[in-house]
VMD Tcl script that draws the C-alpha trace (Angstrom):
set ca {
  {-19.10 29.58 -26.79}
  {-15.29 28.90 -25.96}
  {-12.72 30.65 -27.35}
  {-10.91 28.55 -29.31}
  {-14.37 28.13 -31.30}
  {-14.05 31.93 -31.75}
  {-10.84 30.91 -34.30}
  {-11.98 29.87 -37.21}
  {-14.13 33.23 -37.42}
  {-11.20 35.07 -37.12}
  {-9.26 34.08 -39.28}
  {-12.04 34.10 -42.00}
  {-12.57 37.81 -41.30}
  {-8.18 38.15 -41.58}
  {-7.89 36.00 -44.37}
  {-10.92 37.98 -46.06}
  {-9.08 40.86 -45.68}
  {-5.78 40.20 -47.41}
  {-7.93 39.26 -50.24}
  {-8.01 35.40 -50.55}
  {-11.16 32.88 -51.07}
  {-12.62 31.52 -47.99}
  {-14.91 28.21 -48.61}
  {-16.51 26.36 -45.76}
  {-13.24 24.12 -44.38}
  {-10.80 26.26 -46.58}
  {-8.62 28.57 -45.10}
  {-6.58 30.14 -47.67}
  {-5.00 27.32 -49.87}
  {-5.65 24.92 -47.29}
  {-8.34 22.48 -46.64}
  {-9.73 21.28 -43.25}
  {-9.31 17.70 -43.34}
  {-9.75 16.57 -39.49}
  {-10.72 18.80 -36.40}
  {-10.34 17.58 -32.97}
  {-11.44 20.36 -30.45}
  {-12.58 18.14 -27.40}
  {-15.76 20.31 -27.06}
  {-17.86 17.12 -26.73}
  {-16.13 15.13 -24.40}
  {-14.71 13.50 -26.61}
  {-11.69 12.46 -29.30}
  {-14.20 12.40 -32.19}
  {-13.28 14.06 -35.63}
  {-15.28 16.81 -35.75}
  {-14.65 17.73 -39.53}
  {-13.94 14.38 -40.59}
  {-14.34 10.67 -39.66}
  {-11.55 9.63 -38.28}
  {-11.82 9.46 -34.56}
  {-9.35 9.36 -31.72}
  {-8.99 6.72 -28.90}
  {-8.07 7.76 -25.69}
  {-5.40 5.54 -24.23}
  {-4.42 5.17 -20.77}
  {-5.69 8.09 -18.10}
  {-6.12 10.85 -19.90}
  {-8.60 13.29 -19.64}
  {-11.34 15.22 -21.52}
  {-12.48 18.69 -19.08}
  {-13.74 22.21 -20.22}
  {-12.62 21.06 -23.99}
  {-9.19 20.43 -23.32}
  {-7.39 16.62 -23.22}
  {-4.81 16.50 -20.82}
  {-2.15 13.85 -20.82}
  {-1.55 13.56 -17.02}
  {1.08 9.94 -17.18}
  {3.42 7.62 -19.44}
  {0.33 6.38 -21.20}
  {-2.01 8.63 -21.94}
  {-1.96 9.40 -25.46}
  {-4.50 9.19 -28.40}
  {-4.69 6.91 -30.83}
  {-5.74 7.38 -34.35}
  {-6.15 5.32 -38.04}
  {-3.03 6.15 -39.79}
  {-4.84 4.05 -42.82}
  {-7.91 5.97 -42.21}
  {-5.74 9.38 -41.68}
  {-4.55 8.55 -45.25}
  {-1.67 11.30 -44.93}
  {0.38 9.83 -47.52}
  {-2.29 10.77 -50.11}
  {-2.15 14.42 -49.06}
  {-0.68 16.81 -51.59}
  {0.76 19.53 -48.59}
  {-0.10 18.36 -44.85}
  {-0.35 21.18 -42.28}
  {-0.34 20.01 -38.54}
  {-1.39 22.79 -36.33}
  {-1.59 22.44 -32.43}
  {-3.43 24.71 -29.97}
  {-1.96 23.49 -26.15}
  {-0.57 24.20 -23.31}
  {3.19 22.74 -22.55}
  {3.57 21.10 -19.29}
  {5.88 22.63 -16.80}
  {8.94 20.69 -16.40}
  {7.03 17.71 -16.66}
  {8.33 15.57 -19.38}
  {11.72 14.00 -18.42}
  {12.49 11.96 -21.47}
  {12.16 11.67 -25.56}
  {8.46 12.77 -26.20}
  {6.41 13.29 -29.04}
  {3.43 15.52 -29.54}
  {2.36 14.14 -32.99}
  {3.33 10.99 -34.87}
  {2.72 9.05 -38.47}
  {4.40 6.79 -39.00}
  {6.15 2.85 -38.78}
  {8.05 1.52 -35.41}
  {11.24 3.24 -34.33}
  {10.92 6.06 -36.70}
  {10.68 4.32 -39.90}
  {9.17 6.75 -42.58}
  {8.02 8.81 -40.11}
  {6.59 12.66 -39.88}
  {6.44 13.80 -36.42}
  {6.45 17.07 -34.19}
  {8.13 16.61 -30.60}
  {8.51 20.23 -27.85}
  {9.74 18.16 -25.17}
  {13.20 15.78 -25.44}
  {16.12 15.09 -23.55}
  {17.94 17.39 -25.71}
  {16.26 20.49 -24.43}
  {14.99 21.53 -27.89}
  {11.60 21.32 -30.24}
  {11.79 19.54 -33.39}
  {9.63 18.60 -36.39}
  {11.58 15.74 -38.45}
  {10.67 13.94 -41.86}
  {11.63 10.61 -42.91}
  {15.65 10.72 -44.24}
  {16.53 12.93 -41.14}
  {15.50 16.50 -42.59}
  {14.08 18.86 -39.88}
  {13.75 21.92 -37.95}
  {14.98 22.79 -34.10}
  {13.97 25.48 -31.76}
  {13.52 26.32 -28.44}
  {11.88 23.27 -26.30}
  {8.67 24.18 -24.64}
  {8.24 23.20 -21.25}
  {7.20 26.36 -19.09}
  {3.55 25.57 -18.73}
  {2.52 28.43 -21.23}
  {0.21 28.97 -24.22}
  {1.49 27.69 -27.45}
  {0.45 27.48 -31.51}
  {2.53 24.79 -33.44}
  {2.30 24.14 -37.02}
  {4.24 22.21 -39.13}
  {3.82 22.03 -43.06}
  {5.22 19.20 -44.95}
  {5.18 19.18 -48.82}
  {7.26 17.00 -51.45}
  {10.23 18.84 -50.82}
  {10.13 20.86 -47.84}
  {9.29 20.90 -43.81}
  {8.03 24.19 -42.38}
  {7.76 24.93 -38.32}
  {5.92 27.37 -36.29}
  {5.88 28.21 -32.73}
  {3.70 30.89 -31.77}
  {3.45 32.50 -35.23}
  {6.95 33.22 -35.66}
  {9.07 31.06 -38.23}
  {11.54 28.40 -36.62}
  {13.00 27.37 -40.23}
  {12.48 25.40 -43.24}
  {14.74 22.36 -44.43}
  {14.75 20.68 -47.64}
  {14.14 16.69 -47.89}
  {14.37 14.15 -50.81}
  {11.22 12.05 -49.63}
  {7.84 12.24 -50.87}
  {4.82 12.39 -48.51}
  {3.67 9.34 -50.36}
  {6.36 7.56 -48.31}
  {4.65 8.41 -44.98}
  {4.00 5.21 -43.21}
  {0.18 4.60 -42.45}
  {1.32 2.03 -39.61}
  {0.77 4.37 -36.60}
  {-0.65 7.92 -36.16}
  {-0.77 9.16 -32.06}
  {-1.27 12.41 -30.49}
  {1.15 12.64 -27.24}
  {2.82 9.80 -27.95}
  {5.64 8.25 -30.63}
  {6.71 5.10 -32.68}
  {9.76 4.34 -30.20}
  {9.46 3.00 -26.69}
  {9.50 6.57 -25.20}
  {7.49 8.13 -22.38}
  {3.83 10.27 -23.52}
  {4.27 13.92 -23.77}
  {2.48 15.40 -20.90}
  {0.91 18.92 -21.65}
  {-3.13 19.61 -22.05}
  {-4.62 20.21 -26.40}
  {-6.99 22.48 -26.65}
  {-7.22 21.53 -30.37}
  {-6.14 19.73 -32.86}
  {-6.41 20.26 -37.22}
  {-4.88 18.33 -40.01}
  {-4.57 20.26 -43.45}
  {-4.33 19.36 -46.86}
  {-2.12 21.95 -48.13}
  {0.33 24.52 -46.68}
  {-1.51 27.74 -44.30}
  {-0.15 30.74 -45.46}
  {2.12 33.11 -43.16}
  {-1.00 35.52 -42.23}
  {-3.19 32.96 -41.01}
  {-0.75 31.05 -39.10}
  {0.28 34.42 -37.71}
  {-3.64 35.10 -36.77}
  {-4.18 31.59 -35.72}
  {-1.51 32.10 -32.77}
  {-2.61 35.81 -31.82}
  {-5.83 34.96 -31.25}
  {-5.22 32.11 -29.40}
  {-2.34 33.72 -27.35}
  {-3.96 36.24 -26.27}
  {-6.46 34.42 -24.72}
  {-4.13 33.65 -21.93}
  {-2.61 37.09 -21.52}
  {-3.03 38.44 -18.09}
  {-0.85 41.79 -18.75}
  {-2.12 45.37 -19.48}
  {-1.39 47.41 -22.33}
  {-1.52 51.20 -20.53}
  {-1.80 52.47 -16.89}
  {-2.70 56.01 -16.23}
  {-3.86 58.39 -13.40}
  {-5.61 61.71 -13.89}
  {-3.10 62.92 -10.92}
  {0.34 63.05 -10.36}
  {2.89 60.68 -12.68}
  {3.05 56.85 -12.46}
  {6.84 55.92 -11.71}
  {8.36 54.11 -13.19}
  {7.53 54.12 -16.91}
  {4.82 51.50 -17.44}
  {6.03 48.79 -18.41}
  {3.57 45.55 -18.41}
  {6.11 43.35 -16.86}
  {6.85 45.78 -13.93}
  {3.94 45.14 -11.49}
  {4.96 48.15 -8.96}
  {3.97 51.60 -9.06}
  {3.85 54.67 -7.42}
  {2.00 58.01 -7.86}
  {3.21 61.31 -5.80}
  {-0.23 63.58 -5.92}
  {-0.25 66.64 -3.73}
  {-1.33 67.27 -0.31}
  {-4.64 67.19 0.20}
  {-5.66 65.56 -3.33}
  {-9.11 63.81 -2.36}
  {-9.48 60.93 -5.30}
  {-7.05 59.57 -8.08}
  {-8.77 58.31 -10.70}
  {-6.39 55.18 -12.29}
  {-7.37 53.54 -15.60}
  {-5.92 50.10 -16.19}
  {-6.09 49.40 -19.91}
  {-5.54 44.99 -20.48}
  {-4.00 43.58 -23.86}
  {-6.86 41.64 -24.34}
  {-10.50 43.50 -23.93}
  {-11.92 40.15 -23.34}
  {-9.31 40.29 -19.99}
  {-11.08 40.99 -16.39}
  {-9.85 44.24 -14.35}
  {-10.44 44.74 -11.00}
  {-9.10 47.70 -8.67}
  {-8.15 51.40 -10.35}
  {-10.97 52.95 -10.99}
  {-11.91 56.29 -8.41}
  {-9.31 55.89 -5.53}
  {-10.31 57.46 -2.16}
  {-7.71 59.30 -0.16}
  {-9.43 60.93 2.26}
  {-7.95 58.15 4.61}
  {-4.48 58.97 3.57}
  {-1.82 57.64 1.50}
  {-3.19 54.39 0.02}
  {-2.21 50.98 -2.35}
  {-4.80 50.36 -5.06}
  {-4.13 47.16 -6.35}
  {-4.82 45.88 -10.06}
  {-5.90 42.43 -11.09}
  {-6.01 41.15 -14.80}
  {-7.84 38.04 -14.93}
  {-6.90 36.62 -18.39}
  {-10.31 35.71 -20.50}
  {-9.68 32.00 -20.65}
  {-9.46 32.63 -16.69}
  {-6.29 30.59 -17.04}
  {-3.84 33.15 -16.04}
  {-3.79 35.92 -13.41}
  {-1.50 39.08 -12.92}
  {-1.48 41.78 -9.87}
  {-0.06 45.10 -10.25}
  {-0.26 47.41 -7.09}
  {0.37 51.46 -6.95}
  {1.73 53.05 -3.89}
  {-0.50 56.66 -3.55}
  {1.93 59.00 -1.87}
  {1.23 62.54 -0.96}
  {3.78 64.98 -2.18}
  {6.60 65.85 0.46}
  {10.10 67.44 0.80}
  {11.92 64.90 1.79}
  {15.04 65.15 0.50}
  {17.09 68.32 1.56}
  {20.59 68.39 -0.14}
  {23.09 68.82 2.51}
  {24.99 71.88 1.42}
  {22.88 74.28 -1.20}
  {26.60 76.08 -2.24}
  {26.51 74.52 -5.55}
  {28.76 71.81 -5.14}
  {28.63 69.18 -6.93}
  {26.97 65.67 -5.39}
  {29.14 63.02 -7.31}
  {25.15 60.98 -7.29}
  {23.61 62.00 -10.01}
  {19.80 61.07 -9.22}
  {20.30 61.13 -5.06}
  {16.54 60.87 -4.66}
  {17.69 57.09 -6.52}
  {14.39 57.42 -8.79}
  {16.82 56.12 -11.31}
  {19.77 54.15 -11.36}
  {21.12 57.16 -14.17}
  {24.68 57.38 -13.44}
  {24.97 54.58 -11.03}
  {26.66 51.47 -11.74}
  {27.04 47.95 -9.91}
  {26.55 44.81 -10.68}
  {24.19 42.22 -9.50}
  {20.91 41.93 -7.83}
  {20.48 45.55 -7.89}
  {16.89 47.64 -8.45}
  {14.79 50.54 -8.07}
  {12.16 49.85 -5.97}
  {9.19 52.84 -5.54}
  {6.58 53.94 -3.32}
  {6.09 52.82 0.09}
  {9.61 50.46 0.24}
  {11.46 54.02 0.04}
  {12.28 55.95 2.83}
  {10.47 58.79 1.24}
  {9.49 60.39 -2.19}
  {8.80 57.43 -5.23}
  {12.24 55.49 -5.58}
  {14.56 54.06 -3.58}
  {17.64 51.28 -4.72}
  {17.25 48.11 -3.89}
  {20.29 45.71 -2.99}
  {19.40 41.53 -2.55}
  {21.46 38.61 -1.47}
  {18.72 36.02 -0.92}
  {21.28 33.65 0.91}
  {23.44 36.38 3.14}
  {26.06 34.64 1.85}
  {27.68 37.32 0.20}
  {28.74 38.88 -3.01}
  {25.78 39.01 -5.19}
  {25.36 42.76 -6.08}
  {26.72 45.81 -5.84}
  {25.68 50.05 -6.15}
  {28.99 51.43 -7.13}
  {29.79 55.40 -8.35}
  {32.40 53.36 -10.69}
  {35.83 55.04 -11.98}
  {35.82 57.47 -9.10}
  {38.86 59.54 -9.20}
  {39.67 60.14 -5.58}
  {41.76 63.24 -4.78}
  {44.92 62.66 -2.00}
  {44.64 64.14 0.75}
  {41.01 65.52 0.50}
  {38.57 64.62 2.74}
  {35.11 63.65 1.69}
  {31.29 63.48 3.17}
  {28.89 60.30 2.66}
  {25.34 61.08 3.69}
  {22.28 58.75 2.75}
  {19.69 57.09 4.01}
  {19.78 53.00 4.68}
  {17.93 49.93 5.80}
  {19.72 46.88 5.99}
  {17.68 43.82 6.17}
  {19.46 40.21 8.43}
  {22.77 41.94 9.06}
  {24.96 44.60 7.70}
  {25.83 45.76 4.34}
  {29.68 46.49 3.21}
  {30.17 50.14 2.22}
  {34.14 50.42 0.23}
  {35.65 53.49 -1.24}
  {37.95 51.37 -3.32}
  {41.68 53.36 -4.04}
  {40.93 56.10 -1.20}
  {43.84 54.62 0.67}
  {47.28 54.51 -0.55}
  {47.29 50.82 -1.02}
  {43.90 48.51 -1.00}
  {44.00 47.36 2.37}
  {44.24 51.01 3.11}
  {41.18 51.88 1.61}
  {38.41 53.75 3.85}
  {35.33 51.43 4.63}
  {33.11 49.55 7.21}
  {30.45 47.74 7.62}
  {26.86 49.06 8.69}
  {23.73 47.15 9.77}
  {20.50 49.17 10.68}
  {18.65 46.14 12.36}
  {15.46 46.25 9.65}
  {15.11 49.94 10.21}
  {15.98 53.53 8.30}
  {18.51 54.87 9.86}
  {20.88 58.17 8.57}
  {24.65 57.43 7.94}
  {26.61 59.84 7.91}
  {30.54 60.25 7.83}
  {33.58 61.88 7.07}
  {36.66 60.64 5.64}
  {40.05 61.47 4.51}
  {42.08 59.71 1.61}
  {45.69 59.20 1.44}
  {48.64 60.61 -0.13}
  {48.26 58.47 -3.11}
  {44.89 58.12 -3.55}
  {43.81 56.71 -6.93}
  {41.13 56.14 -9.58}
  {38.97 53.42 -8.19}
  {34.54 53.18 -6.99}
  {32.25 53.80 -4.19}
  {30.67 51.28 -3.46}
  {27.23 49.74 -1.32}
  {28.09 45.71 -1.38}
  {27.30 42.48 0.18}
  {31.06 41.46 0.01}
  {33.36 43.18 2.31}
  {33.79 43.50 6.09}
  {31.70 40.50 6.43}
  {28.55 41.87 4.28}
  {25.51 39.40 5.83}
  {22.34 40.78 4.85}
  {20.10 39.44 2.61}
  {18.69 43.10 1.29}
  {19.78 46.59 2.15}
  {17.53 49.87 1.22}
  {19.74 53.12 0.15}
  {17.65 56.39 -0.21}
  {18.68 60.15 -0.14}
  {22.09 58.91 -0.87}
  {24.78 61.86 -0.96}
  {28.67 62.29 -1.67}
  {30.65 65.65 -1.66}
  {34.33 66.61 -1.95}
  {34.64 68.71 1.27}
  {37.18 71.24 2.78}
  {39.37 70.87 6.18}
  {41.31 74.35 5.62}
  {40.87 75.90 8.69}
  {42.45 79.00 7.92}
  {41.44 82.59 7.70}
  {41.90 85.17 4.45}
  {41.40 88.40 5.99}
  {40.64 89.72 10.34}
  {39.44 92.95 10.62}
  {39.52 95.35 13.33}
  {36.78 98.17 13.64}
  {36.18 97.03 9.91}
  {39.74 97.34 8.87}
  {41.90 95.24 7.42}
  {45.11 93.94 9.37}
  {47.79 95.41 7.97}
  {50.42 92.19 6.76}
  {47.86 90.20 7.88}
  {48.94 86.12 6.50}
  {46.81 83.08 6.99}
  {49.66 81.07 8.61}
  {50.48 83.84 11.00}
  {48.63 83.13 14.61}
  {49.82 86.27 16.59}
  {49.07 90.30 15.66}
  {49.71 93.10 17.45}
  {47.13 96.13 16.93}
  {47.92 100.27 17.74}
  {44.98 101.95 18.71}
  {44.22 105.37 18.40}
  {45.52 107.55 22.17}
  {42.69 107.67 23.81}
  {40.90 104.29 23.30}
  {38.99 103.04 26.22}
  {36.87 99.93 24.70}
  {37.98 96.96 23.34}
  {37.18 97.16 19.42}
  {35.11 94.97 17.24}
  {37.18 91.45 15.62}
  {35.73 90.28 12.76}
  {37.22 87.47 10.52}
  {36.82 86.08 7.21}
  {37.30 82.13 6.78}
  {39.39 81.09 3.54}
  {36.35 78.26 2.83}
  {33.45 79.47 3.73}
  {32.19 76.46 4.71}
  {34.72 76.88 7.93}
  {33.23 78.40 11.46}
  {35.11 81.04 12.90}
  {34.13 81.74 16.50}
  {35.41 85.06 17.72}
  {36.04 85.69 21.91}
  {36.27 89.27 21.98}
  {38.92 90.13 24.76}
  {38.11 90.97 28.70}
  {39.60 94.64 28.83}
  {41.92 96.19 26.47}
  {45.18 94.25 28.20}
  {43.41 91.22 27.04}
  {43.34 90.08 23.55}
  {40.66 89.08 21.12}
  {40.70 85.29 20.15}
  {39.51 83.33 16.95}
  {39.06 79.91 16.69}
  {38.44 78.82 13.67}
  {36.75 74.65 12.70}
  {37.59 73.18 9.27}
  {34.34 72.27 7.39}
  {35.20 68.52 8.13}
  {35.50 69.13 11.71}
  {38.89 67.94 11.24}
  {41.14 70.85 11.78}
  {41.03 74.03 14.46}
  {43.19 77.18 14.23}
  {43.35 79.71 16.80}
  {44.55 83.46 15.89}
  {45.23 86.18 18.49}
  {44.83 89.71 18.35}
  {46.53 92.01 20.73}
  {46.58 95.65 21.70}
  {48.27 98.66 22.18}
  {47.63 102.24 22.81}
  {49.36 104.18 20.43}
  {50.68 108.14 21.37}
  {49.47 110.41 18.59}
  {52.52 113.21 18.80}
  {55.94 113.40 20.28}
  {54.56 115.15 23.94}
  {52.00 112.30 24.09}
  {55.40 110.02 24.48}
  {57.00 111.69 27.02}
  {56.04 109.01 29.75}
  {56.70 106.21 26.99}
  {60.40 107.33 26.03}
  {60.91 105.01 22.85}
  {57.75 103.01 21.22}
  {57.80 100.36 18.31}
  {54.75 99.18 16.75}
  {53.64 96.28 15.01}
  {56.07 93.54 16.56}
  {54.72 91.43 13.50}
  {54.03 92.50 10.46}
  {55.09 92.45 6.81}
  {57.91 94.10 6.94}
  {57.14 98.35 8.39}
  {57.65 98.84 11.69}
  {57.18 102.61 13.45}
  {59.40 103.95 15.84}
  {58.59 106.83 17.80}
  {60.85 108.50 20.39}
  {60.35 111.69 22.34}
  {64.27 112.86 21.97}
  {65.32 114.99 18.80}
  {68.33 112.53 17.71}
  {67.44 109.20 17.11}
  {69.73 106.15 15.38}
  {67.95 102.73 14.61}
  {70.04 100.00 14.05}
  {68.47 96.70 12.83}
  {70.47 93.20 13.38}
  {69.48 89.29 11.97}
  {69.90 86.86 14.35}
  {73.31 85.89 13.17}
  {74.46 89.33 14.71}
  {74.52 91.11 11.24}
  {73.63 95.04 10.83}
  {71.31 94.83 8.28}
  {69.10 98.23 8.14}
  {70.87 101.14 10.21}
  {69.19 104.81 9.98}
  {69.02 108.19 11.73}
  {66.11 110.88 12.50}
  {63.89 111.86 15.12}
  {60.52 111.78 16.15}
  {58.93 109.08 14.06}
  {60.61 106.95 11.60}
  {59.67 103.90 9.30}
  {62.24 101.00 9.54}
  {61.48 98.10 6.87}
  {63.74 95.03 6.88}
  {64.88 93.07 3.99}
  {63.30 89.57 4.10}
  {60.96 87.64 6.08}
  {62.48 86.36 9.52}
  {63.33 87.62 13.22}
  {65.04 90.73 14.14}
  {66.30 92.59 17.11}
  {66.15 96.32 16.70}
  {68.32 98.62 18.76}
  {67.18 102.50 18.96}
  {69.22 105.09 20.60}
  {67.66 108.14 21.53}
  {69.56 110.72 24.05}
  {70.53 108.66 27.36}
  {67.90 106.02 26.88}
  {68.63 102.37 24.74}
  {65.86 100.00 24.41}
  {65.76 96.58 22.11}
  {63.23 95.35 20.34}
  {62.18 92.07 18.88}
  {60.46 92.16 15.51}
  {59.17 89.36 13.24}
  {58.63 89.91 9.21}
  {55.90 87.26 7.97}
  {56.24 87.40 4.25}
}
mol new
graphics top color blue
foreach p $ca { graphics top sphere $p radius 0.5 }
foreach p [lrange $ca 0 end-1] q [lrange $ca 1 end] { graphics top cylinder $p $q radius 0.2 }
display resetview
């Protein structure tokens, strides 16, 4: 039995329900007048006796009339018909709309005289681009035209004082009118086809009913589920007894992806349709013994009108995605795996696409510009506040499809055309980008962007995966050097040069050890050749950017006045923070300090060993005068 025959049961068993009286051709406070379902071939009134005449080419197949040209139409008895004697009339249509089809002023129903005169009709395709049902003076209801070769239920209700339109079960409107129905013309009465000198509508009925009365809300609401539904090729629910299906389902996204983990044997999917009457083939036990697999998913609709694929990408679980520093900075991208599109804007043809069109893990974003012609969508990390003078690391993952894609930090620069940016093309293939850049001085609020507009953006899709961007550091300074495991005495970060005493006696060249002031900076340490060498650190800003070499040097330090004899007069650091030692091996000694404008500024007497501090950070020359011997040193304070 077709479906549509499967109606009228239905709606007895709903009607039935909300309590109302169901006779044999009464559905609610309606009665069946005239039935036209095509299941014999023919136009014949199966509840009545008023049959139809097919005009022109149309066709009779499977129980549906199609009207295929200007022409084809069918013809009825308005006399016969006898509308005008109807208390309530209730039109209702089962068919599907043609698809772009129907260039000009159609009609789908019509009673009526020539040109319009007291007419009732029903039109879904007109020049206008709407769907109307209209009543004699002029009252009448618009909606939406249909013309996208889809299921539809029409009904329109026409009593002494209103008109009433359906589409699909939902209610278009109602509009008041002054006419009765007795003033319905019994001239003309068509199906496709109208009073004026306009083309036929061209679209396929599956059925056809004329009412006496007006159908109630419920069954016109049944009426069009039922018969909807036959057509629907979606599913209602998609599981697997392994791993999560990404993204959400959704029964207008057809693909998925499952992660299971390594070594998982069989996922078991079950694809649940809207309708149970639909076909499903695929899900079901899925064998991975062969490795990572697609299952694909077809819903066959049951009126086998209307088919849908879905396919799942079966991935086994990996690592892919290793954040580039694990320090706990922050990654301005909020979902860098791009699962998501949380946190990102853009604008655009721009999507998450999952499974096997990443470069790893489930998701992956998705950039299109059909044409290459530019400026169709955008990935942006929008109202990025850029920080002058700060240099910054871009890492991801990207496949650019016929040519390159535009990649902008928009207000790094100082002005726009100063702005950091390039253009990248991967040839079809992943490929890692990876970079480092600096903003300006007066860097400014502004985006980061993937595009197909600037530097010449040609591609017609690019792939961005594992995508990455961190604020990163190019001091290349140190905070502390340490020799033998103790601190440098007036040690500062912007000092290069230290001299270091070591104990009398000292015969090996001791251990250098420094501490960067990021620690994301390398400090390589040369430790020096022989003890008249010195020890040297270079040290490489995290950005690469920057290099800083510091040099220690040393000295042998006397540890009394008799190890000195051979020395005379010693001073020790040369740099420093402000203490210097002097030790001499006389008994009278007189230290006098100068700046180097000539000016005594520290001047003190003793003997032995004496601390000499000077005032303020600079260069000095200190003279010490111990019995016959003079010697002049020059000194430098750091801080």
């Amino acid at each position: 039995m077709k479906l549509k025959h499967l109606l009228f049961f239905k709606v007895l068993i709903a009607t039935a329900f909300l309590g109302l009286t169901i006779t044999m051709g009464v559905t609610g406070q309606v009665t069946l007048r005239h039935s036209y379902t095509f299941e014999d071939g023919t136009a014949n009134d199966g509840t009545g006796t008023v049959n139809g005449t097919i005009m022109g080419t149309g066709t009779i197949a499977g129980g549906i009339y199609t009207s295929a040209a200007n022409g084809d139409y069918i013809k009825f008895s308005g006399a016969a018909l006898a509308l005008s004697t109807y208390s309530a009339i209730t039109q209702e249509v089962y068919l599907r709309a043609g698809n772009a089809s129907n260039p000009g002023w159609t009609m789908l129903t019509y009673f009526g005289g020539a040109n319009g005169t007291n007419a009732y009709f029903v039109s879904i395709a007109r020049n206008d681009n709407i769907s109307r049902t209209e009543y004699v003076d002029g009252a009448s209801v618009s909606g939406a035209e249909l013309e996208d070769g889809k299921l539809h239920h029409i009904v329109s209700i026409l009593t002494d004082s209103t008109i009433t339109f359906y589409i699909d079960g939902a209610l278009i409107g109602e509009a008041k009118h002054s006419k009765a129905i007795s003033d319905i013309a019994t001239d003309t009465a068509m199906l496709c086809a109208g009073g004026w000198p306009d083309p036929s509508w061209l679209g396929s009925i599956h059925e056809y009913n004329i009412y006496e009365g007006s159908m109630d809300v419920a069954t016109i609401e049944a009426n069009a589920a039922t018969f909807l539904s036959a057509s629907d090729d979606k599913l209602s629910d998609l599981t697997a007894d392994a791993g999560t299906i990404t993204p959400a389902f959704d029964p207008l996204v057809s693909h998925f992806a499952i992660e299971v983990p390594s070594g998982t044997a069989t996922v078991n999917i079950t694809a649940t349709p809207n309708n149970s009457s639909a076909t499903v083939t695929g899900g079901g036990a899925v064998d991975l013994s062969g490795g990572e697999t697609t299952d694909t998913i077809k819903v066959t609709s049951a009126d086998g009108t209307a088919e849908r694929i879905y396919t799942i990408d079966i991935k086994f679980e990996e690592d892919c995605f290793v954040p580039l520093f694990d320090d706990g900075r922050t990654n301005f991208v909020s979902v860098p795996t791009l699962d998501s599109l949380t946190g990102i804007g853009g604008w655009g043809s721009k999507s998450i696409v999952y499974g096997f069109e990443a470069y790893c893990g489930l998701g992956a974003a998705k950039l299109v510009d059909a044409a290459g012609s530019g400026c169709t969508a955008a990935l942006d990390l929008s109202d990025f506040a850029w920080k002058s003078n700060t240099v910054y690391h871009l890492r991801a993952m990207v496949k650019t499809v016929g040519g390159s894609i535009g990649i902008l930090a928009r207000g790094s620069g100082n002005v726009d055309g100063e702005d950091f940016g390039f253009a990248y093309d991967t040839e079809g293939e992943w490929v890692e980008l990876d970079t480092i850049f600096m903003t300006g001085t007066a860097a400014r609020t502004g985006f980061f962007s993937f595009n197909t507009c600037d530097f010449g953006s040609n591609c017609t899709a690019t792939y961005i995966d594992n995508y990455e961007l961190y604020e990163i550091s190019n001091d290349a300074t140190l905070s502390d050097i340490k020799v033998n495991d103790v601190s440098i005495d007036g040690f500062r970060a912007d000092s290069m040069i230290y001299n270091v005493g070591l104990p009398y006696g000292t015969t090996s060249v001791p251990a250098v050890t420094a501490t960067t002031a990021n620690v994301n900076a390398a400090a390589v340490v040369t430790p020096a050749a022989g003890l008249s060498d010195s020890t040297v650190i270079v040290v490489t800003a995290e950005d690469d950017s920057a290099t800083l070499t510091y040099v220690v040097k040393f000295t042998i330090l006397p540890t009394a006045i008799e190890d000195a004899e051979t020395v005379s007069v010693l001073l020790y650091p040369t740099i420093s923070n402000g203490t210097f030692t002097v030790i001499t091996n006389g008994l009278n000694t007189n230290i006098m300090v100068y700046d180097l404008s000539g000016n005594l500024v520290v001047q003190q007497k003793g003997n032995a060993k004496q601390i000499v501090s000077v005032p303020k950070a600079g260069m000095y020359f200190v003279k010490v005068e111990c019995n016959d011997i003079t010697r002049i040193f020059k000194v430098v304070k750091t801080n």
